[in-house]
mmCIF file of the N, C-alpha and C atoms, coordinates in Angstrom:
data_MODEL
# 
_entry.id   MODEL 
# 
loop_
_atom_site.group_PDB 
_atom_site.id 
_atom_site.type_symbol 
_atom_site.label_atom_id 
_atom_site.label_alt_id 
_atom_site.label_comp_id 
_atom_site.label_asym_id 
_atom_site.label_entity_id 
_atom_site.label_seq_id 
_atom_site.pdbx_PDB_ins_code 
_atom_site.Cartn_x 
_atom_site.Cartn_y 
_atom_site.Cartn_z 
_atom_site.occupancy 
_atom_site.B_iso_or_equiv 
_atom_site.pdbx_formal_charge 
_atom_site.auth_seq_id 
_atom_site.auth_comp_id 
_atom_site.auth_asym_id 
_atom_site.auth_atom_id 
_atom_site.pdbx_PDB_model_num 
ATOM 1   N N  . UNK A 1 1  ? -7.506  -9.097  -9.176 1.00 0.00 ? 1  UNK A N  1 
ATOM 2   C CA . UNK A 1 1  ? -7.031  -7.794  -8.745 1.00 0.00 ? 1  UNK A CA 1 
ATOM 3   C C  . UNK A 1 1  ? -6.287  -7.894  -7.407 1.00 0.00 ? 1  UNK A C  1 
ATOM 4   N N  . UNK A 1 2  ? -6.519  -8.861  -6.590 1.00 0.00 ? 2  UNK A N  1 
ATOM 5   C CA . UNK A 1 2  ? -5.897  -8.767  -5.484 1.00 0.00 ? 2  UNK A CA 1 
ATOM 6   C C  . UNK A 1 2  ? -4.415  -9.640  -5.317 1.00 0.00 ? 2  UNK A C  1 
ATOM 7   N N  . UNK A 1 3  ? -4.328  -9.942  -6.648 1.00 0.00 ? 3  UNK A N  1 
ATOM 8   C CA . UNK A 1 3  ? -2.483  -10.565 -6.717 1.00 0.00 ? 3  UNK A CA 1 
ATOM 9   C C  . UNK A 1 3  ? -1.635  -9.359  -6.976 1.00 0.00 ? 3  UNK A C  1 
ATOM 10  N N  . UNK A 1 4  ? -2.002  -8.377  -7.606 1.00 0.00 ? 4  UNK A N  1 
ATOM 11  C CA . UNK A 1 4  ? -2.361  -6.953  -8.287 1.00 0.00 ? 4  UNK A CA 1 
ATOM 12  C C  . UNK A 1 4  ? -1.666  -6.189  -6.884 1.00 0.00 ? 4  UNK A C  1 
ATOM 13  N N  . UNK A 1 5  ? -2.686  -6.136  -5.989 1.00 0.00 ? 5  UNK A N  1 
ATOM 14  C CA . UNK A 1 5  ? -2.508  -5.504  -5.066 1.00 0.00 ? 5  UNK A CA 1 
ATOM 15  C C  . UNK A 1 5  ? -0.916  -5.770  -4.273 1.00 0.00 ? 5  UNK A C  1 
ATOM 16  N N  . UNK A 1 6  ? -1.105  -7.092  -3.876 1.00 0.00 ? 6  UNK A N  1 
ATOM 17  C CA . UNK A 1 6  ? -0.558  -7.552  -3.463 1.00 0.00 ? 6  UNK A CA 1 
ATOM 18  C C  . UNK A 1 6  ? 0.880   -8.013  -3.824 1.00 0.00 ? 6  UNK A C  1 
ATOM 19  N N  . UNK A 1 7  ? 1.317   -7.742  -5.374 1.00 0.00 ? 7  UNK A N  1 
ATOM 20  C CA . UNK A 1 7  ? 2.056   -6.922  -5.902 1.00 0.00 ? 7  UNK A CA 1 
ATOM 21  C C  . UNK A 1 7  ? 2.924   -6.091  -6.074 1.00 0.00 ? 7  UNK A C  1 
ATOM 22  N N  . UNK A 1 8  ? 2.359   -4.999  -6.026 1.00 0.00 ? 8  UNK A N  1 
ATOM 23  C CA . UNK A 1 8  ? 2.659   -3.151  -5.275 1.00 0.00 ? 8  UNK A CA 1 
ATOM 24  C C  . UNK A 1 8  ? 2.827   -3.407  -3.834 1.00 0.00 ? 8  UNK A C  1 
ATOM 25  N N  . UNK A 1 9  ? 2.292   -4.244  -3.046 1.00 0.00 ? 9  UNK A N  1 
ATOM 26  C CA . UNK A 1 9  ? 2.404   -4.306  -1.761 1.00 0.00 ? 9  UNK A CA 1 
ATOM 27  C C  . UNK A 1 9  ? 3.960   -4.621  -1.370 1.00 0.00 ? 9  UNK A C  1 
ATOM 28  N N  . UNK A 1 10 ? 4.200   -5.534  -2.432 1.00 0.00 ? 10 UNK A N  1 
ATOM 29  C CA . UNK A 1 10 ? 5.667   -6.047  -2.451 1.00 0.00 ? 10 UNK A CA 1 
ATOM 30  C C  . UNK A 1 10 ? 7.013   -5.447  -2.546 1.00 0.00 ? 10 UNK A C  1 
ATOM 31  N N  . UNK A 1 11 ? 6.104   -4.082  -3.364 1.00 0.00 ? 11 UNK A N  1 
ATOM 32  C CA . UNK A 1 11 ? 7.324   -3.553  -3.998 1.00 0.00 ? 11 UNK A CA 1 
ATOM 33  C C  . UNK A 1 11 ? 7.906   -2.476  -3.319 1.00 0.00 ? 11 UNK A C  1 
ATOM 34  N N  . UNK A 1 12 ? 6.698   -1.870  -2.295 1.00 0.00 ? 12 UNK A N  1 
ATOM 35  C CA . UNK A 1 12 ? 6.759   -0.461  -1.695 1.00 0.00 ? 12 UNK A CA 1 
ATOM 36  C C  . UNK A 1 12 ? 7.718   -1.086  -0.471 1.00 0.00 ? 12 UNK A C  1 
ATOM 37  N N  . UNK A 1 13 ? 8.798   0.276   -0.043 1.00 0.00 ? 13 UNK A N  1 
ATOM 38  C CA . UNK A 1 13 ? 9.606   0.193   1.096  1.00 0.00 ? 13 UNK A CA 1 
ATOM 39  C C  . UNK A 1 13 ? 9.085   0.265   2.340  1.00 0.00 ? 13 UNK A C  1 
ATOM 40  N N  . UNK A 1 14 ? 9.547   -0.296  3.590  1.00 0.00 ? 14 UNK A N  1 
ATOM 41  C CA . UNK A 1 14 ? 8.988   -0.052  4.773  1.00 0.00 ? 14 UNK A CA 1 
ATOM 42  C C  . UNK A 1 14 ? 8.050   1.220   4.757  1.00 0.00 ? 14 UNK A C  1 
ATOM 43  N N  . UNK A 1 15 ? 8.874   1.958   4.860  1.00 0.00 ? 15 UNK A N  1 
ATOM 44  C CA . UNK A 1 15 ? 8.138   3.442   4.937  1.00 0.00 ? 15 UNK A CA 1 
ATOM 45  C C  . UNK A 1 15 ? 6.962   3.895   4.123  1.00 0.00 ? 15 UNK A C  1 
ATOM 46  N N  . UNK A 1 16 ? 6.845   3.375   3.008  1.00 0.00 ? 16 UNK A N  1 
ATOM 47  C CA . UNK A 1 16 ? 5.711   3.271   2.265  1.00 0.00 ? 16 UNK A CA 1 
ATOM 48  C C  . UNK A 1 16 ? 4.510   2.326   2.283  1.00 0.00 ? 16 UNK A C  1 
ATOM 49  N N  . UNK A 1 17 ? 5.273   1.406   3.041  1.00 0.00 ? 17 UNK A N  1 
ATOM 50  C CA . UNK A 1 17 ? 3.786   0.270   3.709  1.00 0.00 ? 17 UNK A CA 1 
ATOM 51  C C  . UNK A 1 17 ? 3.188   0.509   4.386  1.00 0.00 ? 17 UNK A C  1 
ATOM 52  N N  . UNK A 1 18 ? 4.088   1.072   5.620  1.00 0.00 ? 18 UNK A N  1 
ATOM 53  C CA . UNK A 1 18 ? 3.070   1.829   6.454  1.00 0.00 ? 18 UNK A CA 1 
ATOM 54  C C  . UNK A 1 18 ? 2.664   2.919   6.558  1.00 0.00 ? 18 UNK A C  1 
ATOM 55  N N  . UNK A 1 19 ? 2.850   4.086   5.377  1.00 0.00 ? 19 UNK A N  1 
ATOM 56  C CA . UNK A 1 19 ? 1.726   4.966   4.706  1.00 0.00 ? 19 UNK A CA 1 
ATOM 57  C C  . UNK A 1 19 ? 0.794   4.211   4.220  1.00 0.00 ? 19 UNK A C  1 
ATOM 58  N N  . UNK A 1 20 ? 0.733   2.791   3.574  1.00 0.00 ? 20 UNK A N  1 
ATOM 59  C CA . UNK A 1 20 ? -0.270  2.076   2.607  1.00 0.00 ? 20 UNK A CA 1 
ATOM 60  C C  . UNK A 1 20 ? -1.448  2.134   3.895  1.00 0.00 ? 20 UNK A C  1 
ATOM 61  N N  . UNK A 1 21 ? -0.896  1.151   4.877  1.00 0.00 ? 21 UNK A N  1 
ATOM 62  C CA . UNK A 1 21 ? -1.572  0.575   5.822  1.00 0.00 ? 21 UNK A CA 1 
ATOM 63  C C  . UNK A 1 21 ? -2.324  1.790   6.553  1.00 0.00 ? 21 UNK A C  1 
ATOM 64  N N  . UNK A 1 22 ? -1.943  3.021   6.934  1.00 0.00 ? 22 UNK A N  1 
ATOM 65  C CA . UNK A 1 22 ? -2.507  3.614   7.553  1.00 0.00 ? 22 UNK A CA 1 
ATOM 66  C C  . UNK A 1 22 ? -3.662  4.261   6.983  1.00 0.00 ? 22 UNK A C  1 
ATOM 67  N N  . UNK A 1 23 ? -3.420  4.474   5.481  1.00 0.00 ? 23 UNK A N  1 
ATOM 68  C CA . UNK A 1 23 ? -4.455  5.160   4.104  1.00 0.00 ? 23 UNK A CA 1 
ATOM 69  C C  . UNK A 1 23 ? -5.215  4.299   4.747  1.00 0.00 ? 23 UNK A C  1 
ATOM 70  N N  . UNK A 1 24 ? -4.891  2.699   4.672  1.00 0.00 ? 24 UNK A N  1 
ATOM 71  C CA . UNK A 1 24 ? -6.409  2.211   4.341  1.00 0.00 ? 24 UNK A CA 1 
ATOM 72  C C  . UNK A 1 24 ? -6.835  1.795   5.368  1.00 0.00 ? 24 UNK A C  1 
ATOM 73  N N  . UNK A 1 25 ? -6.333  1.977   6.287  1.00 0.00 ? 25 UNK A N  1 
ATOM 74  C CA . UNK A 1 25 ? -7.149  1.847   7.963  1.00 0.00 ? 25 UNK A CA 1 
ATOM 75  C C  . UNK A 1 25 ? -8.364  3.307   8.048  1.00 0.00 ? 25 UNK A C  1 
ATOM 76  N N  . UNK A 1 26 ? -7.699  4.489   7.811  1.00 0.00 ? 26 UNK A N  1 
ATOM 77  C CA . UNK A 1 26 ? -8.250  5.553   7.826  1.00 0.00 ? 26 UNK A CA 1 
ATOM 78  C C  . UNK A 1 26 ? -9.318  5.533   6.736  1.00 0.00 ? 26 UNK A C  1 
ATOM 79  N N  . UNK A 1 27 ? -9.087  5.114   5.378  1.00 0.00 ? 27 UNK A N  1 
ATOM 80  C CA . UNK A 1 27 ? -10.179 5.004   4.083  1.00 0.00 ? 27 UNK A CA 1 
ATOM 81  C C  . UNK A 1 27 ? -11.278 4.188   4.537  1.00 0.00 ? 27 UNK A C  1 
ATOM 82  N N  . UNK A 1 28 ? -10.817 2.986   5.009  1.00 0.00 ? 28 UNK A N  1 
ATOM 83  C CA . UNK A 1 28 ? -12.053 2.009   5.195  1.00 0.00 ? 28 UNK A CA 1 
ATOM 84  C C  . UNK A 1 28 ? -12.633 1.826   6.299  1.00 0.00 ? 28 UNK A C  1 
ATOM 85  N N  . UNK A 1 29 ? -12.043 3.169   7.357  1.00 0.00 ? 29 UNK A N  1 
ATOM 86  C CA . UNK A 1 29 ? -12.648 2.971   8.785  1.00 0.00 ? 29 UNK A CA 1 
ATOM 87  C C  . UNK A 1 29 ? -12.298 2.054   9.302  1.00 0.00 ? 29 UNK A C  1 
ATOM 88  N N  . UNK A 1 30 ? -11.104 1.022   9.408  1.00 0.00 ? 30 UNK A N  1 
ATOM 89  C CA . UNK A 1 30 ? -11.281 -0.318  10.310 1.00 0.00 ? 30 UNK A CA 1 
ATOM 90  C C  . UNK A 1 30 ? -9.993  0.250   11.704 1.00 0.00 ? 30 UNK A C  1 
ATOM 91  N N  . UNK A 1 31 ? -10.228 -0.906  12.280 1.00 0.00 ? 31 UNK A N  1 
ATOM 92  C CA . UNK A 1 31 ? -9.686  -1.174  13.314 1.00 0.00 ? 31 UNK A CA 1 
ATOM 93  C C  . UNK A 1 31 ? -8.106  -0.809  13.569 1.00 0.00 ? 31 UNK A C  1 
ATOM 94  N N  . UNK A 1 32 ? -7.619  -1.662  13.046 1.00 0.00 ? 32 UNK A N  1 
ATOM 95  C CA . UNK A 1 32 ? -5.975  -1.466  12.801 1.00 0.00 ? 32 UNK A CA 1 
ATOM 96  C C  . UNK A 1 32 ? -5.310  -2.216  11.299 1.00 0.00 ? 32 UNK A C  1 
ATOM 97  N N  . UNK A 1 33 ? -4.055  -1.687  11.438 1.00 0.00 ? 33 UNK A N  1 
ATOM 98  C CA . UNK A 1 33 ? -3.176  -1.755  10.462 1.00 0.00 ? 33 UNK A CA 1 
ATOM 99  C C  . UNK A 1 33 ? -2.409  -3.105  10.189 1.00 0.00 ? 33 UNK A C  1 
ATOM 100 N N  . UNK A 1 34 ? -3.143  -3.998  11.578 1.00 0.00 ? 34 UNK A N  1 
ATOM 101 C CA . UNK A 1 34 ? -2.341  -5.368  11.610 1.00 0.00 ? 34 UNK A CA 1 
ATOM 102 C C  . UNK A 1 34 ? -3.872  -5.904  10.999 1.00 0.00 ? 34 UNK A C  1 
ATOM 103 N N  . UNK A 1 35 ? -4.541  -5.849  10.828 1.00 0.00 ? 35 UNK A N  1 
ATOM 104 C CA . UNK A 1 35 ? -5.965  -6.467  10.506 1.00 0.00 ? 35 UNK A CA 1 
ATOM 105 C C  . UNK A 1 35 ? -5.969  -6.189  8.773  1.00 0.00 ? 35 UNK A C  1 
ATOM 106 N N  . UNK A 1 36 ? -5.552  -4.852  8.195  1.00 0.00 ? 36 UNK A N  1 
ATOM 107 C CA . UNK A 1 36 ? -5.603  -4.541  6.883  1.00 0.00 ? 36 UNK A CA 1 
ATOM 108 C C  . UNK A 1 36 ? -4.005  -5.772  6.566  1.00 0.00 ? 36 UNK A C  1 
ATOM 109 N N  . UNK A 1 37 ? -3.202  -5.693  6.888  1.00 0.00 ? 37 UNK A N  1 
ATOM 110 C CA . UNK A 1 37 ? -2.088  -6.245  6.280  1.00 0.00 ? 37 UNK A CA 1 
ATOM 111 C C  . UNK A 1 37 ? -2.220  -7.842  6.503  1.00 0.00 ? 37 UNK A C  1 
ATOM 112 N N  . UNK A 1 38 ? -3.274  -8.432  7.550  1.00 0.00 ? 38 UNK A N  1 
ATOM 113 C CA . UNK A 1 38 ? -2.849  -9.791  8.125  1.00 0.00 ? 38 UNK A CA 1 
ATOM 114 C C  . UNK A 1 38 ? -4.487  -10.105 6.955  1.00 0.00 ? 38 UNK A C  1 
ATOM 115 N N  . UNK A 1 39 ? -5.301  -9.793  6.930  1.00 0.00 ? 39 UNK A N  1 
ATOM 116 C CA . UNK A 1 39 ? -6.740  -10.449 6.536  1.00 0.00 ? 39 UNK A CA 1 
ATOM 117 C C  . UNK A 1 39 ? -7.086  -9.713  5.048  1.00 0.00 ? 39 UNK A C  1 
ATOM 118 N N  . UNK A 1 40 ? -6.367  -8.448  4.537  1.00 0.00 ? 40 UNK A N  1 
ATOM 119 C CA . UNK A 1 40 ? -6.485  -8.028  3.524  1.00 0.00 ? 40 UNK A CA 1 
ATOM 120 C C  . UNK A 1 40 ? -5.520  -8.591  2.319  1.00 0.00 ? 40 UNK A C  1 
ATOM 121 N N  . UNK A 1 41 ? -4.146  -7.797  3.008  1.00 0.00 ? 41 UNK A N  1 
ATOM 122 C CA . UNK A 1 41 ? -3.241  -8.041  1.921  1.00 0.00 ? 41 UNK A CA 1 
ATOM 123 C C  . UNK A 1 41 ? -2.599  -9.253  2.003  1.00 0.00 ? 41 UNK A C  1 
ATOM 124 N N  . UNK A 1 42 ? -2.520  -10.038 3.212  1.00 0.00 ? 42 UNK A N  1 
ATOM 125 C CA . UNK A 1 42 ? -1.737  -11.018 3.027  1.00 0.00 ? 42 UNK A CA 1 
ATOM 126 C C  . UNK A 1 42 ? -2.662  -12.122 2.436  1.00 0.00 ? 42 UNK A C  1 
ATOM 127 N N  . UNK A 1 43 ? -3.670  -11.949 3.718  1.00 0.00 ? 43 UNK A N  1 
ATOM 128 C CA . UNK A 1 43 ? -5.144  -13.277 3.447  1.00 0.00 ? 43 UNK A CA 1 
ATOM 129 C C  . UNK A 1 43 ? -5.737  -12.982 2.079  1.00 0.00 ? 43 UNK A C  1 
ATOM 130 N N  . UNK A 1 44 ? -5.362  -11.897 1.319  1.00 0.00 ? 44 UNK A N  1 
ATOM 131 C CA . UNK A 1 44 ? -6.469  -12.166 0.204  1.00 0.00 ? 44 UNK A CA 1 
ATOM 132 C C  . UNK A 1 44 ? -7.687  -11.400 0.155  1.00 0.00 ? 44 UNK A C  1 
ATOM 133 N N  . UNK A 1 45 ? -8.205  -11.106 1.426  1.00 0.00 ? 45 UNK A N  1 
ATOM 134 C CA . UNK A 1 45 ? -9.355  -11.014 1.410  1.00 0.00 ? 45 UNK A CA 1 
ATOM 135 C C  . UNK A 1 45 ? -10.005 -9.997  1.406  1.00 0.00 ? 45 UNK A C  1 
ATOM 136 N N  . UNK A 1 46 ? -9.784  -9.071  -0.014 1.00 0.00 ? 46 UNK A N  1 
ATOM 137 C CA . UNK A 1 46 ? -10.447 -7.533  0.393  1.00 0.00 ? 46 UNK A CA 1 
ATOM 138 C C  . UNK A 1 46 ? -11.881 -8.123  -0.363 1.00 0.00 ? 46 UNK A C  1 
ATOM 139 N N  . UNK A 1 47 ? -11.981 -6.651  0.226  1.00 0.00 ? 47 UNK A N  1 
ATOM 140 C CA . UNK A 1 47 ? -13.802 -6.577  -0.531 1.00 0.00 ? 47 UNK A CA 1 
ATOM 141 C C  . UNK A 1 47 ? -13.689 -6.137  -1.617 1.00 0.00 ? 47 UNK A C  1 
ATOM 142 N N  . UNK A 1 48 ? -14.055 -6.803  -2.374 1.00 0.00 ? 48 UNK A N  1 
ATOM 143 C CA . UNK A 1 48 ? -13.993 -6.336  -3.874 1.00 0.00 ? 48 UNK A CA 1 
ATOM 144 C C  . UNK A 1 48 ? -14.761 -5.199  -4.252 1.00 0.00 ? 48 UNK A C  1 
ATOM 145 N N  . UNK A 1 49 ? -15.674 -4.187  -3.269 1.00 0.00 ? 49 UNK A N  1 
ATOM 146 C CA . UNK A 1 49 ? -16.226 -3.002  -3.655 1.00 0.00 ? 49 UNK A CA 1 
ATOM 147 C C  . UNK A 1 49 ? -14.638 -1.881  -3.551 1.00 0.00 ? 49 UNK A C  1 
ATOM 148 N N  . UNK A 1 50 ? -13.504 -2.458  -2.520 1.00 0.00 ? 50 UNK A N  1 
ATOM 149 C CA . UNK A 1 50 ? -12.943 -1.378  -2.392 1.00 0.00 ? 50 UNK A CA 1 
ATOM 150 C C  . UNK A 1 50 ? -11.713 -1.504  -2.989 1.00 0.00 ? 50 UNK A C  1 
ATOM 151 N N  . UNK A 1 51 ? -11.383 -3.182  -3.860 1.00 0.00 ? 51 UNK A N  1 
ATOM 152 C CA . UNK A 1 51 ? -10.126 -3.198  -4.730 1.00 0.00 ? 51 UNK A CA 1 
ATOM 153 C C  . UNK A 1 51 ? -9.704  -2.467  -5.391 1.00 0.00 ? 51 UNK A C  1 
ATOM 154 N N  . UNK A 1 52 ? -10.511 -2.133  -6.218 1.00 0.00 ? 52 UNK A N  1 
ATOM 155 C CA . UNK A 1 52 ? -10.161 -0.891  -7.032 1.00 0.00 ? 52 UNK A CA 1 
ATOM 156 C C  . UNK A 1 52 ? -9.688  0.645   -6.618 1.00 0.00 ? 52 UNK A C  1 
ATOM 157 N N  . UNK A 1 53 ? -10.475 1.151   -5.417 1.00 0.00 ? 53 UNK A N  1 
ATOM 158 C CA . UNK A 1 53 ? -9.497  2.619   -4.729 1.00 0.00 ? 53 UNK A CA 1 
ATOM 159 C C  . UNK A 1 53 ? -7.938  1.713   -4.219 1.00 0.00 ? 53 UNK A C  1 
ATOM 160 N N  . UNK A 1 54 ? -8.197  0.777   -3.452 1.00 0.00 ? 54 UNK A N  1 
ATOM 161 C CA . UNK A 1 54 ? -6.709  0.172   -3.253 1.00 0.00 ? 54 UNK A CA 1 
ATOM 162 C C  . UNK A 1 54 ? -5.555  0.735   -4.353 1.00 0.00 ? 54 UNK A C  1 
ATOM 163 N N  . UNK A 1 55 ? -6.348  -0.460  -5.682 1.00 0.00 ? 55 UNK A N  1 
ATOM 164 C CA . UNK A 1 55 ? -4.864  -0.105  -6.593 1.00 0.00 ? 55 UNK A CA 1 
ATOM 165 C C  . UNK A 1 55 ? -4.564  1.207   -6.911 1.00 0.00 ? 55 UNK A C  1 
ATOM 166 N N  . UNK A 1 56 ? -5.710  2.158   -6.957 1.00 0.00 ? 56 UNK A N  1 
ATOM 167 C CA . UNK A 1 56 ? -5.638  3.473   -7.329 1.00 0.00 ? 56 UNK A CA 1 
ATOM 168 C C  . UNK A 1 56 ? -4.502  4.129   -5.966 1.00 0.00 ? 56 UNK A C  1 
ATOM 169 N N  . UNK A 1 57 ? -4.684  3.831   -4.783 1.00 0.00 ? 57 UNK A N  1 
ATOM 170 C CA . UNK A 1 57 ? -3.857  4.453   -3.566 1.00 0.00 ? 57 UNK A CA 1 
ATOM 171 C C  . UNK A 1 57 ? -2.752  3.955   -3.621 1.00 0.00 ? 57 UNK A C  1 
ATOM 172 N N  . UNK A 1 58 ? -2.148  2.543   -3.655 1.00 0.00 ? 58 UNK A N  1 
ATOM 173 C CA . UNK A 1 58 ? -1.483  1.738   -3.814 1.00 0.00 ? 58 UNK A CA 1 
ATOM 174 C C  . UNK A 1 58 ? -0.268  2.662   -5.187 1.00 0.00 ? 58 UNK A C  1 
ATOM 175 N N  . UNK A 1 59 ? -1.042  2.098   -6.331 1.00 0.00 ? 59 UNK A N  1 
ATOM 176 C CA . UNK A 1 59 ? -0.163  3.222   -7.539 1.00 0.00 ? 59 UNK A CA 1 
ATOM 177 C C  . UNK A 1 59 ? 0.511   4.003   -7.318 1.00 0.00 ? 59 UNK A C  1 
ATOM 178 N N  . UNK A 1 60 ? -0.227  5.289   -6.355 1.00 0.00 ? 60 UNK A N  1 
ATOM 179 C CA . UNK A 1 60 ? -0.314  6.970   -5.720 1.00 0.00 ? 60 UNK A CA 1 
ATOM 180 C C  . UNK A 1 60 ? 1.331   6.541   -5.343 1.00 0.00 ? 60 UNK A C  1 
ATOM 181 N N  . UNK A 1 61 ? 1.039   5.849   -4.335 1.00 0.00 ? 61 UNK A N  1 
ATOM 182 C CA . UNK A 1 61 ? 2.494   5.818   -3.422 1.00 0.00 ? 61 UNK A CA 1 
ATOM 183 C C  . UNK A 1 61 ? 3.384   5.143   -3.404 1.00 0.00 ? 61 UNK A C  1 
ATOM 184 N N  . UNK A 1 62 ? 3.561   4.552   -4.539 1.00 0.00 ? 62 UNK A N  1 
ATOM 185 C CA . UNK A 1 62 ? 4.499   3.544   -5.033 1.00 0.00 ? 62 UNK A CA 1 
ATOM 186 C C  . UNK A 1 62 ? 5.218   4.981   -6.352 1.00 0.00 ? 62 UNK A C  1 
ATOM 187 N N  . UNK A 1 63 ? 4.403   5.544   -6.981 1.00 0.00 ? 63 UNK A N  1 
ATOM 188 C CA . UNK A 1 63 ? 4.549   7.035   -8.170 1.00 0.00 ? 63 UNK A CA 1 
ATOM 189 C C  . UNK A 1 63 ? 5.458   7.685   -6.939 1.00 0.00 ? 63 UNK A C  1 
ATOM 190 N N  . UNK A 1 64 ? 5.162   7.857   -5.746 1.00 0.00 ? 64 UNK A N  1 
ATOM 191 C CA . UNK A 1 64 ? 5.938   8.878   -4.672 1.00 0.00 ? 64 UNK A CA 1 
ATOM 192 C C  . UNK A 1 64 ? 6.987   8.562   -4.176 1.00 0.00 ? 64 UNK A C  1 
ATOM 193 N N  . UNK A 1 65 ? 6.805   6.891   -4.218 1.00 0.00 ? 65 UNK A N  1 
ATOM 194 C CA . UNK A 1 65 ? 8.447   6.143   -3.319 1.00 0.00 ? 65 UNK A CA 1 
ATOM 195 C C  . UNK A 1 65 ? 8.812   6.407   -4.534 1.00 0.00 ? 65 UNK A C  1 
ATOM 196 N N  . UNK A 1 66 ? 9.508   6.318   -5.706 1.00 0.00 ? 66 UNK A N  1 
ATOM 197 C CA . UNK A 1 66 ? 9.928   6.382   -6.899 1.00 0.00 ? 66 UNK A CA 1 
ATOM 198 C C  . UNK A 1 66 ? 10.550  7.622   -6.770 1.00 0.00 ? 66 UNK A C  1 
ATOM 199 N N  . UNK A 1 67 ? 9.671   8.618   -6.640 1.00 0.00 ? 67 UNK A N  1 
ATOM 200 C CA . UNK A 1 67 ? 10.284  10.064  -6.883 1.00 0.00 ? 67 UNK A CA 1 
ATOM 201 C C  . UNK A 1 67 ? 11.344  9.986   -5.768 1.00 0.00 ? 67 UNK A C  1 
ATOM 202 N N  . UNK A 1 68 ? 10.998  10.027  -5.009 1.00 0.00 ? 68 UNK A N  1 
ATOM 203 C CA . UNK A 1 68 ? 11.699  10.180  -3.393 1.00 0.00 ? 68 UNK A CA 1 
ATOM 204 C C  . UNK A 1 68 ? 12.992  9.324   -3.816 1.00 0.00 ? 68 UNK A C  1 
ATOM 205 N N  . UNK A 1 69 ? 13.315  8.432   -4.605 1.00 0.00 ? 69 UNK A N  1 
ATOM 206 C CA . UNK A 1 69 ? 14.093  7.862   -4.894 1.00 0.00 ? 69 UNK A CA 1 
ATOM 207 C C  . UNK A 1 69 ? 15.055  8.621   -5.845 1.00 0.00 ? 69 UNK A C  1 
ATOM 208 N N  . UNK A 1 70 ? 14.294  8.897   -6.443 1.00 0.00 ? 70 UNK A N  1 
ATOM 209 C CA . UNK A 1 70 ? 15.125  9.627   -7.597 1.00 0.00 ? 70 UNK A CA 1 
ATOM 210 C C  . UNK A 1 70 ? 16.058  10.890  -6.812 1.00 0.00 ? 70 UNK A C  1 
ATOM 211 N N  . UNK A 1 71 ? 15.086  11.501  -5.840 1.00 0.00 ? 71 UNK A N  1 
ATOM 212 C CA . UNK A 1 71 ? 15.457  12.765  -5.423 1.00 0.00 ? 71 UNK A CA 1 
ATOM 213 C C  . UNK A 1 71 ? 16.700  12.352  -4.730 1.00 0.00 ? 71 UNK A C  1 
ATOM 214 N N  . UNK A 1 72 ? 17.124  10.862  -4.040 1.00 0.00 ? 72 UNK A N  1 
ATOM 215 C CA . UNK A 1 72 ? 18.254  10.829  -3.341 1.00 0.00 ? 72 UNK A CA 1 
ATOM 216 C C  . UNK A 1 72 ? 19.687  11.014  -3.636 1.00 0.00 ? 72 UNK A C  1 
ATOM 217 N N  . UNK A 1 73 ? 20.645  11.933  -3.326 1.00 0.00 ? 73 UNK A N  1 
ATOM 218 C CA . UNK A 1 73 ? 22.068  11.511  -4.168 1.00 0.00 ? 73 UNK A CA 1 
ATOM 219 C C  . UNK A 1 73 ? 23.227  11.342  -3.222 1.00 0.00 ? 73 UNK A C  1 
ATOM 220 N N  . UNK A 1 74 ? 24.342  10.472  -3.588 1.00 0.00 ? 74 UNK A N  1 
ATOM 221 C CA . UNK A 1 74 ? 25.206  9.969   -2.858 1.00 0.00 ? 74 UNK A CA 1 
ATOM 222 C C  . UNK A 1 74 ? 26.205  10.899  -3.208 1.00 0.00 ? 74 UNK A C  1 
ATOM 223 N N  . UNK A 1 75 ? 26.584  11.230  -2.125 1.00 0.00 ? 75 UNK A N  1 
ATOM 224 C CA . UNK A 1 75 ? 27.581  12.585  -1.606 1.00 0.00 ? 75 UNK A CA 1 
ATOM 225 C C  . UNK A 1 75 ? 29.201  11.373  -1.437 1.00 0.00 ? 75 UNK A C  1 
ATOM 226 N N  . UNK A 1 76 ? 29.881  11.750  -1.916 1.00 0.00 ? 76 UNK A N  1 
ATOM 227 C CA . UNK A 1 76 ? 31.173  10.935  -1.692 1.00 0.00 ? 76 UNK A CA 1 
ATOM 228 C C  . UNK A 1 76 ? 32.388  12.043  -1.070 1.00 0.00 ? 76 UNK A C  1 
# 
C-alpha cells in the first residue's frame, strides 16, 4: 500500500501536496510537513494503522486537482 501511496503522491501538483502534507500533519497530530514527506512518503515508512485513511485522503484530492483542472479554460 505504500508504493500506492506514494503513487498519488506523484501525481498530485505542488499545490495539492501541500494540501496532502498539511491533512496529514493535522490528521496524525505530528510535528511537521517535512517529517510526513521526508520519513513517510518518501522513507516508506507509514504506520500501517493509518495507510489506509492516507489512500482514502490522498484519492479525495487528487478527485479535486482533476476537477480544478477541468474547470480551467484558455482564453485566446
Amino acid at each position: 500500500m505504500t508504493e500506492n501511496i506514494r503513487q498519488m503522491f506523484s501525481k498530485m501538483n505542488d499545490e495539492t501536496r501541500e494540501e496532502a502534507l498539511q491533512l496529514l500533519k493535522s490528521e496524525f497530530n505530528l510535528e511537521s510537513t517535512k517529517f510526513v514527506k521526508k520519513n513517510w512518503i518518501i522513507g516508506g515508512r507509514i504506520p500501517e494503522k493509518n495507510q489506509e485513511k492516507i489512500v482514502l485522503i490522498f484519492q479525495n484530492l487528487l478527485r479535486v486537482q482533476v476537477f480544478k483542472i477541468k474547470d480551467i479554460k484558455v482564453t485566446l
